[in-house]
Backbone as numpy.savetxt, mean C-alpha at the origin, in Angstrom:
# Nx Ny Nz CAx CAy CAz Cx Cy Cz
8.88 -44.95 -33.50 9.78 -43.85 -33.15 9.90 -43.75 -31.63
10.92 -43.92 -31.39 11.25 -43.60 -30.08 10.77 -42.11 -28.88
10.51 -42.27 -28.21 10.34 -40.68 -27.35 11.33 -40.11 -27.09
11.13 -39.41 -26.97 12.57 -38.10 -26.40 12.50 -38.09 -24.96
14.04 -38.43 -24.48 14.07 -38.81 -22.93 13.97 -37.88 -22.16
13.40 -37.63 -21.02 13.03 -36.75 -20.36 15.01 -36.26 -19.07
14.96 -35.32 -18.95 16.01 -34.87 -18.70 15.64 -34.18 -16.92
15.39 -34.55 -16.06 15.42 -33.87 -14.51 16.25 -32.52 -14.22
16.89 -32.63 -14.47 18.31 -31.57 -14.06 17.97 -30.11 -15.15
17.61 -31.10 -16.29 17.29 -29.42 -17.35 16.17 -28.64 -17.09
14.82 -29.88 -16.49 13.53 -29.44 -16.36 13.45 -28.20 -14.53
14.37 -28.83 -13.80 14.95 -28.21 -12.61 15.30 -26.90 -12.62
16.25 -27.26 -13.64 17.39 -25.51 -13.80 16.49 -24.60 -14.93
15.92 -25.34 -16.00 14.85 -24.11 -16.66 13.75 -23.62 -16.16
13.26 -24.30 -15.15 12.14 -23.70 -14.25 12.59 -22.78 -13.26
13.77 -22.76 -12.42 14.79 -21.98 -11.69 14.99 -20.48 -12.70
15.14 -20.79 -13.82 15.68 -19.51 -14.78 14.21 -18.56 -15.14
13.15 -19.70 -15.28 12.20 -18.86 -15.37 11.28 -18.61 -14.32
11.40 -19.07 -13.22 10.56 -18.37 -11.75 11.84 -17.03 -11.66
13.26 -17.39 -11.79 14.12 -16.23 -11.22 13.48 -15.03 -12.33
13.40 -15.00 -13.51 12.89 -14.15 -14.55 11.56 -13.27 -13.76
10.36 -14.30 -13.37 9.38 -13.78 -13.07 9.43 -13.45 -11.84
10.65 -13.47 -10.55 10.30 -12.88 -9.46 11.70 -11.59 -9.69
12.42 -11.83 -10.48 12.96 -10.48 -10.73 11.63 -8.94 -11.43
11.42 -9.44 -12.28 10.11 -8.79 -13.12 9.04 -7.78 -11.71
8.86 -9.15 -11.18 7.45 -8.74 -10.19 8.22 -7.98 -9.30
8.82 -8.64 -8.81 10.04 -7.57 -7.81 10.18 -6.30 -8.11
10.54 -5.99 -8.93 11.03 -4.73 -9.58 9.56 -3.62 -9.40
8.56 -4.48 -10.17 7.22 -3.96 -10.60 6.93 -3.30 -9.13
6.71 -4.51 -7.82 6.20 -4.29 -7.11 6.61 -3.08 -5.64
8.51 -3.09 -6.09 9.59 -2.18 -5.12 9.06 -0.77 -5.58
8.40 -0.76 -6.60 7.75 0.74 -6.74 6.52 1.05 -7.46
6.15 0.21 -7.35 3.95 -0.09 -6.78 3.54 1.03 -6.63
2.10 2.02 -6.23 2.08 2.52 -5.44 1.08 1.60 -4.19
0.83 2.57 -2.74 1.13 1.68 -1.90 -0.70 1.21 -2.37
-1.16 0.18 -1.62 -2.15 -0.26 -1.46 -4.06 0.37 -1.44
-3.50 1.41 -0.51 -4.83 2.44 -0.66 -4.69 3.16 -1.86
-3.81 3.65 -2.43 -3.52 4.15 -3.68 -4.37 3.13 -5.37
-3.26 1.91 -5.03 -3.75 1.40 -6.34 -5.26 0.92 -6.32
-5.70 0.62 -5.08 -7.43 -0.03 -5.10 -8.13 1.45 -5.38
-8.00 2.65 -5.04 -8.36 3.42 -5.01 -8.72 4.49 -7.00
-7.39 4.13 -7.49 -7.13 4.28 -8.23 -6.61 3.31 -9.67
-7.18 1.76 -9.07 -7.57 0.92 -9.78 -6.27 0.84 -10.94
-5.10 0.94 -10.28 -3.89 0.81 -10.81 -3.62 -0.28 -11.49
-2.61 -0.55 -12.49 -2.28 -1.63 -12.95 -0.98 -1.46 -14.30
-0.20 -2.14 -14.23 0.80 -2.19 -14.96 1.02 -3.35 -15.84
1.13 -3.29 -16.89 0.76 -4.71 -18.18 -0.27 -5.23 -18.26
-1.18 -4.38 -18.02 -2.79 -5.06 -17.48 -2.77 -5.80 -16.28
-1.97 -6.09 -15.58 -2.08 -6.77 -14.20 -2.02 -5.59 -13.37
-3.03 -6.05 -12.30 -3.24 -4.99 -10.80 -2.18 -5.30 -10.17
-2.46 -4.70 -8.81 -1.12 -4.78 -8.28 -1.23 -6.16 -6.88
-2.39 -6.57 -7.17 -3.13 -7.74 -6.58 -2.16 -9.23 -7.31
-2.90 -9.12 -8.38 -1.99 -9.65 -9.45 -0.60 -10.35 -9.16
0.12 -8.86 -9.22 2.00 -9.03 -9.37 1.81 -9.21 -8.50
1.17 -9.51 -7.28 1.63 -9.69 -5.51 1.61 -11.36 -5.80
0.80 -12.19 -6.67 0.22 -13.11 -6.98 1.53 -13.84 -7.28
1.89 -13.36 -8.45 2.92 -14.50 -9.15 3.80 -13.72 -8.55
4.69 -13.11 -7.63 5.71 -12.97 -6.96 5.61 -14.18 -5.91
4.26 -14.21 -5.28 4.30 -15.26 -4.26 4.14 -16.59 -4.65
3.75 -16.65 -5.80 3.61 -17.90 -6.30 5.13 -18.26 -7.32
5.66 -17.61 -7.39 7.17 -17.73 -8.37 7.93 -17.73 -7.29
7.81 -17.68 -5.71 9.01 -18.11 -4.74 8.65 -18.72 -4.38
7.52 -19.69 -4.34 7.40 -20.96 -4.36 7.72 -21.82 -4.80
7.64 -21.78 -5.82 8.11 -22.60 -7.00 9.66 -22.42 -7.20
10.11 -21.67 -6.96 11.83 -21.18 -6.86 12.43 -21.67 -5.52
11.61 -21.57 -4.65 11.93 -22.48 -3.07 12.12 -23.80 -3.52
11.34 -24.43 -3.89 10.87 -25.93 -4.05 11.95 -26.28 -5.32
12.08 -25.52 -6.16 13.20 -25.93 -7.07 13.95 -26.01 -6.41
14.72 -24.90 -5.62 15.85 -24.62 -5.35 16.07 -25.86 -4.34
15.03 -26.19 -3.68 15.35 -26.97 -2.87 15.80 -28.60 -3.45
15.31 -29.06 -4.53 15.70 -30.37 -5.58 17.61 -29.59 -5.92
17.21 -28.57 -6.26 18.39 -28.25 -7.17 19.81 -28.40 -5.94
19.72 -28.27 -4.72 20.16 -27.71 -4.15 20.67 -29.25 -3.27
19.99 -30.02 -3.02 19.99 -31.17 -2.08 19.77 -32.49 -2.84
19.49 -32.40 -4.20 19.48 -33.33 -5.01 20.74 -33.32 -5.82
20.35 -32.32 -7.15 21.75 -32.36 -8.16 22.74 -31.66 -7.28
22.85 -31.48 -6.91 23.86 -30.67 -6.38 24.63 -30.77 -4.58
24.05 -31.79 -4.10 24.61 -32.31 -3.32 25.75 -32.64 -2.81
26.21 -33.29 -3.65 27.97 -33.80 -3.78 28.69 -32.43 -3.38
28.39 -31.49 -4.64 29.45 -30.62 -5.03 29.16 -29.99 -3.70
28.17 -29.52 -2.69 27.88 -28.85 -1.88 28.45 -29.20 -0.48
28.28 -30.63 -0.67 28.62 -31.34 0.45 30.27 -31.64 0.41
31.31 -31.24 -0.56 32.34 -31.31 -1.23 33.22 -29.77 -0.80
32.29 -28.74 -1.05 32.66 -27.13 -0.68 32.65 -27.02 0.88
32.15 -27.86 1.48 31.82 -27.75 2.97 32.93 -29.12 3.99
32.91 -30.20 3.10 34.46 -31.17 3.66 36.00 -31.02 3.37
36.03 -29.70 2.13 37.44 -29.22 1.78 37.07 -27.95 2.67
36.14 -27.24 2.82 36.66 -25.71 3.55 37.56 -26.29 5.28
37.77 -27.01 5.38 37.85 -27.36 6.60 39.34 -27.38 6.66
39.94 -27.92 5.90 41.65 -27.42 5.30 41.98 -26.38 5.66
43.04 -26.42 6.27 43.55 -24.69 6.12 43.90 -24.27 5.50
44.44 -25.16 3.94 45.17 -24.09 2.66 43.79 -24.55 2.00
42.97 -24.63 1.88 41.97 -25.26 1.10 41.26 -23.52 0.76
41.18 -23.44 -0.71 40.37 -22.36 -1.30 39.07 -21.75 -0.96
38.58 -22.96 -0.40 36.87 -23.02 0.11 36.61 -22.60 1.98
37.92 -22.70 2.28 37.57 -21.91 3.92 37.24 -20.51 3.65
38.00 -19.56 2.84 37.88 -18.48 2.80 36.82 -18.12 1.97
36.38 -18.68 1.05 34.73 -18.63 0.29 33.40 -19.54 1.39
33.90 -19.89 2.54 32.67 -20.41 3.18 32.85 -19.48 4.46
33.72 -18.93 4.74 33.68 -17.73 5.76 33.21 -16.31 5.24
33.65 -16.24 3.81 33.16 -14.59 3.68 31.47 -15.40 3.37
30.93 -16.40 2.72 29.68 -16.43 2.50 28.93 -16.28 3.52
29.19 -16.40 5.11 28.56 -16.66 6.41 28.76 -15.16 6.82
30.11 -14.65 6.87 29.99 -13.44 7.09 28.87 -11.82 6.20
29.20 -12.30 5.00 27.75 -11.47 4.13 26.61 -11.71 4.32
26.06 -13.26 4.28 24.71 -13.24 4.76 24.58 -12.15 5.93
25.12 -12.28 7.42 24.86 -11.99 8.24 24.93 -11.08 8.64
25.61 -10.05 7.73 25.78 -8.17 7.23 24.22 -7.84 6.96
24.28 -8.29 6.02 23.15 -8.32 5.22 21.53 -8.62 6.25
21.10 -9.48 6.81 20.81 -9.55 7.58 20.46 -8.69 8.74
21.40 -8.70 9.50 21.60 -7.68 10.70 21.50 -6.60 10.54
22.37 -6.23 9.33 22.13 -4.84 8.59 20.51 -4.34 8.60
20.03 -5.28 7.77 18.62 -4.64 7.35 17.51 -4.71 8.92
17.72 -5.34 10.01 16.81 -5.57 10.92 17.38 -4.80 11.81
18.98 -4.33 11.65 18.83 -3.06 12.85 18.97 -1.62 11.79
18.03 -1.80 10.90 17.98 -0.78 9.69 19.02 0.56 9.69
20.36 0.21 9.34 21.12 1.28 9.26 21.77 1.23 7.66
21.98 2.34 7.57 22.64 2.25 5.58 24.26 1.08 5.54
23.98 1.01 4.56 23.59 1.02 2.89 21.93 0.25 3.19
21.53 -0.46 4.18 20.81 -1.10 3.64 19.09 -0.18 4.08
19.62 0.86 4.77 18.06 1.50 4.74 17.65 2.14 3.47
19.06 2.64 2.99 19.02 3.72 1.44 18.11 2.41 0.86
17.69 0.94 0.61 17.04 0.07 -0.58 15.75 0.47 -0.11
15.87 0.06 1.07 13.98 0.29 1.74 13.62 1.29 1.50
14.59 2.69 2.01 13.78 4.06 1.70 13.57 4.46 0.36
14.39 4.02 -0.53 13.75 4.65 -2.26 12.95 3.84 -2.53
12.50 2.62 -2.07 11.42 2.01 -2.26 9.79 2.50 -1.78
10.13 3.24 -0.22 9.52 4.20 -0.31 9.09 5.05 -0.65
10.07 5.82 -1.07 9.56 7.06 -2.06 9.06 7.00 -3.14
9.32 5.71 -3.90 9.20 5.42 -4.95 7.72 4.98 -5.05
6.94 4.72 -3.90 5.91 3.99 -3.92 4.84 5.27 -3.54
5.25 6.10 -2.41 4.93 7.53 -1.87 4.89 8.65 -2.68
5.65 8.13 -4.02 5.81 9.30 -5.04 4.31 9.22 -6.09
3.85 8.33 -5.90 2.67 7.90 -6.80 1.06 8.93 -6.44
1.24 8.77 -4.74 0.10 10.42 -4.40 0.35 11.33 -4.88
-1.16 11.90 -5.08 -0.99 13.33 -5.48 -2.71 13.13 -4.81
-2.95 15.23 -5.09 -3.68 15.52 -3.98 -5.31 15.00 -4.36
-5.33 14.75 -5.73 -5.84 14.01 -6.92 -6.28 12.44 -6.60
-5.53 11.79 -6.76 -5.52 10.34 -6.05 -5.67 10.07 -4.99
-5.61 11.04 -3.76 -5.42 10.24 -2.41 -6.37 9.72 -1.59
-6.68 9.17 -1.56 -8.05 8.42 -1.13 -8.02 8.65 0.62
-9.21 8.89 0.49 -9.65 9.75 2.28 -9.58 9.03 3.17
-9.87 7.57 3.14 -9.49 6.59 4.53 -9.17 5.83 4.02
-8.10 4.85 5.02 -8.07 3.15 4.04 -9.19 2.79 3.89
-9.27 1.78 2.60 -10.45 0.94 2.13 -11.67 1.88 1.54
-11.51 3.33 1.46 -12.34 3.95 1.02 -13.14 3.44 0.12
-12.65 2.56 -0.85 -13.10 2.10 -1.94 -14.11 1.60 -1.80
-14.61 0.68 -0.77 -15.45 -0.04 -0.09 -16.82 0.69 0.48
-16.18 2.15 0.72 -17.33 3.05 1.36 -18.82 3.01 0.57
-19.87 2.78 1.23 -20.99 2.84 0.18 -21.73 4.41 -0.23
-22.44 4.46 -1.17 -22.51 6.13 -1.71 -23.12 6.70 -0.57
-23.87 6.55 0.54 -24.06 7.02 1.64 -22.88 7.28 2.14
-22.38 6.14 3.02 -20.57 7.17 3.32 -20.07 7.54 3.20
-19.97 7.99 1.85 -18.66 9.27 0.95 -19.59 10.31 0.96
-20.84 10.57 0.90 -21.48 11.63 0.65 -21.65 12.02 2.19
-21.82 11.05 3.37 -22.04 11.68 4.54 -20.65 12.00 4.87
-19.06 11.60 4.28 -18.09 12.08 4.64 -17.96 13.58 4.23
-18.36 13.76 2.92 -18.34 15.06 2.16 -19.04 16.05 3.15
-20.23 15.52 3.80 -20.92 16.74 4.36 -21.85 17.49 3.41
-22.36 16.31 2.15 -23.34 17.13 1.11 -24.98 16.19 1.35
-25.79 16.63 0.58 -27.06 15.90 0.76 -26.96 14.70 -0.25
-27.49 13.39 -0.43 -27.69 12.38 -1.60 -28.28 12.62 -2.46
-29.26 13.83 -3.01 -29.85 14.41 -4.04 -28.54 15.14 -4.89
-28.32 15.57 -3.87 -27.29 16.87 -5.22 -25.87 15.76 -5.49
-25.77 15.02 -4.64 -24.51 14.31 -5.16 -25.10 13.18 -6.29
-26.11 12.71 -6.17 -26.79 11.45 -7.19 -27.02 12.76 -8.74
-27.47 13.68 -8.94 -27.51 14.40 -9.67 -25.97 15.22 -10.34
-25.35 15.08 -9.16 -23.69 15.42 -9.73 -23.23 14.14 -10.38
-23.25 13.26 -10.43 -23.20 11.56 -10.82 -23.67 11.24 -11.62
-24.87 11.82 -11.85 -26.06 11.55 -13.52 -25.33 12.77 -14.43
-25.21 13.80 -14.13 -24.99 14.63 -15.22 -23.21 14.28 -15.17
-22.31 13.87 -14.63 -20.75 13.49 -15.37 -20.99 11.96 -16.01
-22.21 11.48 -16.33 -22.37 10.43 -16.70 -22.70 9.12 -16.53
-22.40 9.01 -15.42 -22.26 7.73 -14.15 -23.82 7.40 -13.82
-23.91 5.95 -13.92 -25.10 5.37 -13.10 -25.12 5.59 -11.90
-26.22 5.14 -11.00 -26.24 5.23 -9.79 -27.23 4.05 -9.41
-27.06 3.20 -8.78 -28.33 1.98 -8.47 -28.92 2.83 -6.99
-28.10 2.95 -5.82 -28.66 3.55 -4.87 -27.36 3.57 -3.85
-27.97 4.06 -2.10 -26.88 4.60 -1.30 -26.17 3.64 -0.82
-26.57 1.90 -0.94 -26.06 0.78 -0.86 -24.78 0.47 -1.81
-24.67 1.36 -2.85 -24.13 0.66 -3.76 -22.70 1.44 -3.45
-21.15 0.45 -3.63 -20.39 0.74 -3.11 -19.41 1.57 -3.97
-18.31 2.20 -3.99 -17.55 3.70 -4.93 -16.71 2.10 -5.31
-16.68 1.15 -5.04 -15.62 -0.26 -6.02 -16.85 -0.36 -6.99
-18.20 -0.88 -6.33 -19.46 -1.45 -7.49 -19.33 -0.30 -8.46
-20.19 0.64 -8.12 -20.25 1.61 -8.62 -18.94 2.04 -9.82
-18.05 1.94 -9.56 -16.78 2.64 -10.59 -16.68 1.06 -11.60
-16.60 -0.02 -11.11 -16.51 -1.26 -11.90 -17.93 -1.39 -12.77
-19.20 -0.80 -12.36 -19.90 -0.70 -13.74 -20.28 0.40 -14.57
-19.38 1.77 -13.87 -19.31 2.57 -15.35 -17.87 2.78 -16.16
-17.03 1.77 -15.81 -16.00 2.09 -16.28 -15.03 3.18 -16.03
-15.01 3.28 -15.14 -14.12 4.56 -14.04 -12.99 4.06 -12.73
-13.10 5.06 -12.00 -11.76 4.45 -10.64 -13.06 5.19 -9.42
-12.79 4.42 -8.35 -13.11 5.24 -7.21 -12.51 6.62 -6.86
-11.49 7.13 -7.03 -10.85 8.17 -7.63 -11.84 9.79 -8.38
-11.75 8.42 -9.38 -12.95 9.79 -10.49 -14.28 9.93 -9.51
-14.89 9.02 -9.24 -16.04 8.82 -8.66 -16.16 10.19 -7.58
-15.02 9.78 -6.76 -15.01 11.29 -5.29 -14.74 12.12 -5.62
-14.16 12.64 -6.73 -13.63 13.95 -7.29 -14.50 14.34 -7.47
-15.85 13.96 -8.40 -16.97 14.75 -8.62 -17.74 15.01 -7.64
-17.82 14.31 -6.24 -18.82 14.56 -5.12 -18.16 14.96 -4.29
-16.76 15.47 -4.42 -16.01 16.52 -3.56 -16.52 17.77 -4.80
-16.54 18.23 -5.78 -16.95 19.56 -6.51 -18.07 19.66 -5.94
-19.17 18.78 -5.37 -20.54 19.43 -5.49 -20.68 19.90 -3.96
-19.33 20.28 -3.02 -19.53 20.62 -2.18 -19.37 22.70 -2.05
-19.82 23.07 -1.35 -20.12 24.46 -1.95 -18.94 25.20 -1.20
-18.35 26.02 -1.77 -16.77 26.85 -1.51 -17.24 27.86 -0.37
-16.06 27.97 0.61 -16.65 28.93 1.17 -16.04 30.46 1.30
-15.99 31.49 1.76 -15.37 32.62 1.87 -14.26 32.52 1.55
-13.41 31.62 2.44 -11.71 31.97 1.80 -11.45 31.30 0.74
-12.61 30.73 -0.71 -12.41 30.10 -1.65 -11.63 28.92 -1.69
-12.03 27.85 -0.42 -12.07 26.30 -0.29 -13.14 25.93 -0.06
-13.31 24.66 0.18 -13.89 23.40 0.30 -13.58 23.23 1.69
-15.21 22.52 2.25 -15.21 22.21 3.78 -14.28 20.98 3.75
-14.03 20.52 5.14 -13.21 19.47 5.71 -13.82 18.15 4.68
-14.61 18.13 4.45 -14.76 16.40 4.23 -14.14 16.27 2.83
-13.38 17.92 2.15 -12.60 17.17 0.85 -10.93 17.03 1.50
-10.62 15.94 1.89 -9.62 15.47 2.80 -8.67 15.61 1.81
-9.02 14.83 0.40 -7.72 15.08 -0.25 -7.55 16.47 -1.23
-8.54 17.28 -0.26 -7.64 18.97 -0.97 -6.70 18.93 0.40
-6.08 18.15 0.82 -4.76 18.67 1.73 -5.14 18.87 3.05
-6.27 18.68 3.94 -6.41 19.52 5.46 -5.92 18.01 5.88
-6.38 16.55 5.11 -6.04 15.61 6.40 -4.57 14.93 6.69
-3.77 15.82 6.21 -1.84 15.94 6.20 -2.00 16.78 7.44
-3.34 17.99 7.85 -2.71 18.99 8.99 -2.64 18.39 9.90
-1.57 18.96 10.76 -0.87 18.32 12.31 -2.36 18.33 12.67
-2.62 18.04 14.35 -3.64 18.18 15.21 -3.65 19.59 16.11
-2.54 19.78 16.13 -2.15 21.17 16.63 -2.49 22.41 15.79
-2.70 21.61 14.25 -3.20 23.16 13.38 -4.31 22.85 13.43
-5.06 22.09 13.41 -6.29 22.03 13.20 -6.80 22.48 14.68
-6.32 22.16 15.61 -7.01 22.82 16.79 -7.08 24.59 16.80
-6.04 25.09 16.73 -5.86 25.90 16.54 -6.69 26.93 15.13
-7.24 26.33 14.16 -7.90 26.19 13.21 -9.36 26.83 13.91
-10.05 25.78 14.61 -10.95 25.22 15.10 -11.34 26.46 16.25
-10.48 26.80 16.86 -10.57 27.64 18.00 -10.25 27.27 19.07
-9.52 25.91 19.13 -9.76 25.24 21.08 -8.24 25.07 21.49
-7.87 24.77 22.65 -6.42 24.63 22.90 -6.35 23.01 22.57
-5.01 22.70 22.06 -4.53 21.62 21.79 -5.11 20.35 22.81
-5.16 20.88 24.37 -5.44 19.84 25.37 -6.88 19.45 24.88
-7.64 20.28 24.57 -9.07 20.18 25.08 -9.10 19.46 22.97
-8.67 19.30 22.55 -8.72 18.91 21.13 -8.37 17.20 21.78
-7.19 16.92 22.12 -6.50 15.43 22.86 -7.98 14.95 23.69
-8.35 15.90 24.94 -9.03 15.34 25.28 -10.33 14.36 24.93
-11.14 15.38 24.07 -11.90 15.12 23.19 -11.77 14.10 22.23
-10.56 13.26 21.91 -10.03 12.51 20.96 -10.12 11.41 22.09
-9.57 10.92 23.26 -9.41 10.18 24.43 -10.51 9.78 24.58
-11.53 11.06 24.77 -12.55 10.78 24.99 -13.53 9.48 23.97
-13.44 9.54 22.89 -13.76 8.58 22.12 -12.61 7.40 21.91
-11.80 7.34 22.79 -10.90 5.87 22.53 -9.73 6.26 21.30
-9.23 7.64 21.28 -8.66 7.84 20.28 -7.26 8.21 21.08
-6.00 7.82 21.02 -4.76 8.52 21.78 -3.94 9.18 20.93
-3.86 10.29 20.77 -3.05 10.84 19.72 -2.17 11.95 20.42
-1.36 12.92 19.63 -0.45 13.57 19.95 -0.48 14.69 18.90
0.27 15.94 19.29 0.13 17.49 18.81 0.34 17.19 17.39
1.63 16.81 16.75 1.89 16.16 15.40 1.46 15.13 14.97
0.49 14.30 15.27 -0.64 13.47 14.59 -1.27 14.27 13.52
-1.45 13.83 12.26 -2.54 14.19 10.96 -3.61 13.57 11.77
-4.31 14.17 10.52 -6.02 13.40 10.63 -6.23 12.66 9.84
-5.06 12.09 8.64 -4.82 10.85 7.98 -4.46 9.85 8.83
-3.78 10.33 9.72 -2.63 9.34 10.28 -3.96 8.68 11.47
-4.16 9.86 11.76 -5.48 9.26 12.80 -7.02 8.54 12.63
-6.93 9.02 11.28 -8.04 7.80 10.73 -7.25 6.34 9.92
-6.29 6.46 9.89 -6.21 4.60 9.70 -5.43 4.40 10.62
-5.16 4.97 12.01 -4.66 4.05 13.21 -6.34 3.40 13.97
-7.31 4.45 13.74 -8.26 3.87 14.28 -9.98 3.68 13.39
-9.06 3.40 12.53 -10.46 2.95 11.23 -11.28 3.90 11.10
-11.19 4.99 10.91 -12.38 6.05 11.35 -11.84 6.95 10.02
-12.89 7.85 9.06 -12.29 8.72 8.26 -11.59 10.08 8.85
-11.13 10.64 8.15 -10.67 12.34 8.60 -11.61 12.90 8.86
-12.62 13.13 8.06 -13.94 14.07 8.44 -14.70 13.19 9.93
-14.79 12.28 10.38 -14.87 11.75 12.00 -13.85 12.40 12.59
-12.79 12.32 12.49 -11.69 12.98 13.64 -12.32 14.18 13.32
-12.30 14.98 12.24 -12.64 16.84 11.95 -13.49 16.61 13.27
-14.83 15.95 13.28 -15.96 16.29 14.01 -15.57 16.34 15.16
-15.10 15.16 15.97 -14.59 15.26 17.06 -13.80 16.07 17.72
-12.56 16.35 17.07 -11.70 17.58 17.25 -12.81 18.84 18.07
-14.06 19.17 16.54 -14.67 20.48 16.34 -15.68 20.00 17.55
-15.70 18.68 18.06 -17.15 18.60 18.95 -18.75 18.11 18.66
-18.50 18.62 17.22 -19.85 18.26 16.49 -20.36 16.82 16.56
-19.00 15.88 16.89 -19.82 14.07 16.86 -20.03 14.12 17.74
-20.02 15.25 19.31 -20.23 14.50 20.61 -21.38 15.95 21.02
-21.78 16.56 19.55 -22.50 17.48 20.15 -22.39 18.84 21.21
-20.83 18.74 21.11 -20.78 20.06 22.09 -20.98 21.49 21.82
């Protein structure tokens, strides 16, 4: 019995149909993701894939869609290409005016998006929102990479002791190996998110008079406040808040958060709180 002949051009264009399938898919998935500190934080995932994952075969399906495209494009398709480009040159020829508007759209398109003015900011910005819409005060994880923090650093961010937080941790269920062990280790062997993990060792912090929670529960909302409220908060004038920030290598401004200012300079919110208040420099 004979074999069945192998076909180039079909194996070309069905691999083209199905990378375009899978970087439409991931595309889609990934234009409204949430953003990065979010999903590690909250150990996100959509079809059972993380968002690590879909970053995966998006980059690996325009590879493979490059490299097709590039056979498809300079191989089968040569002639006809090289054919659309020796008739546009005619002046009654059909193909001048389909090889001028094609040069002219790219370069809308293009220009458009790099000197970001609409239609083409409206794609970027609902992509934004769409990705920004995924926080809540619940999820928001207190510095980038929080996840990484070991149970010593979330508990010294909290501002609680390692007894009452290891005991807040045993009684919602959760193991504990020790203060080495990190809110990723830790949540990956009881079956939880880093998320759940800080929620319970933000409760075991003790409420105070005006029925909140001290600074180190960042995501009850204080590390969104300007620098100007928090100074003002605090008791000090705005300058002497800047200064104090300078003073540790920090340059910020009146409308700076204390989000914004702990992942411009790797540092959590409850570090800026201190500094602001004086307490890291002891004053």
């Amino acid at each position: 019995m004979a074999l069945p002949r192998f076909n180039f051009r079909a194996l070309t264009s069905l691999t083209l149909l199905w990378m375009f399938l899978a970087l439409l898919v991931s595309g889609v998935v990934l234009y409204i993701s949430p953003p990065g500190r979010i999903a590690h934080w909250t150990d996100w995932a959509l079809l059972g894939l993380t968002k690590e994952q879909w970053q995966a075969i998006h980059t690996l399906a325009s590879l493979v869609f490059v490299v097709g495209g590039f056979f498809h494009l300079l191989d089968l398709n040569r002639r006809a290409i090289w054919n659309y480009l020796k008739r546009s040159r005619r002046p009654d020829s059909p193909f001048r005016m389909s090889l001028l508007f094609s040069l002219i759209l790219s370069v809308v398109v293009l220009a458009g998006t790099v000197a970001a003015i609409p239609p083409f900011t409206w794609v970027t910005g609902l992509g934004e929102w769409a990705t920004e819409s995924w926080e809540t005060p619940q999820n928001s994880a207190p510095a980038p990479h929080a996840e990484e923090w070991t149970m010593l650093q979330a508990v010294e961010s909290l501002g609680i002791d390692r007894e009452s937080a290891r005991s807040a941790l045993e009684a919602a269920g959760f193991t504990v190996e020790g203060p080495d062990q990190t809110l990723r280790e830790m949540s990956d062997e009881n079956g939880t998110t880093p998320a759940v993990l800080y929620q319970v060792l933000v409760a075991v912090q003790p409420v105070g008079d005006e029925g909140v929670r001290p600074v180190g529960s960042v995501s009850r909302g204080l590390g969104r406040r300007s620098l100007s409220d928090v100074a003002q908060e605090v008791g000090i004038t705005l300058e002497e808040a800047l200064i104090r920030l300078d003073a540790q290598g920090i340059e910020a401004e009146s409308a700076d958060s204390l989000r914004e200012l702990s992942k411009r300079y790797d540092r959590t919110p409850a570090e800026v709180w201190r500094i602001v208040t004086g307490e890291e420099t002891g004053e």
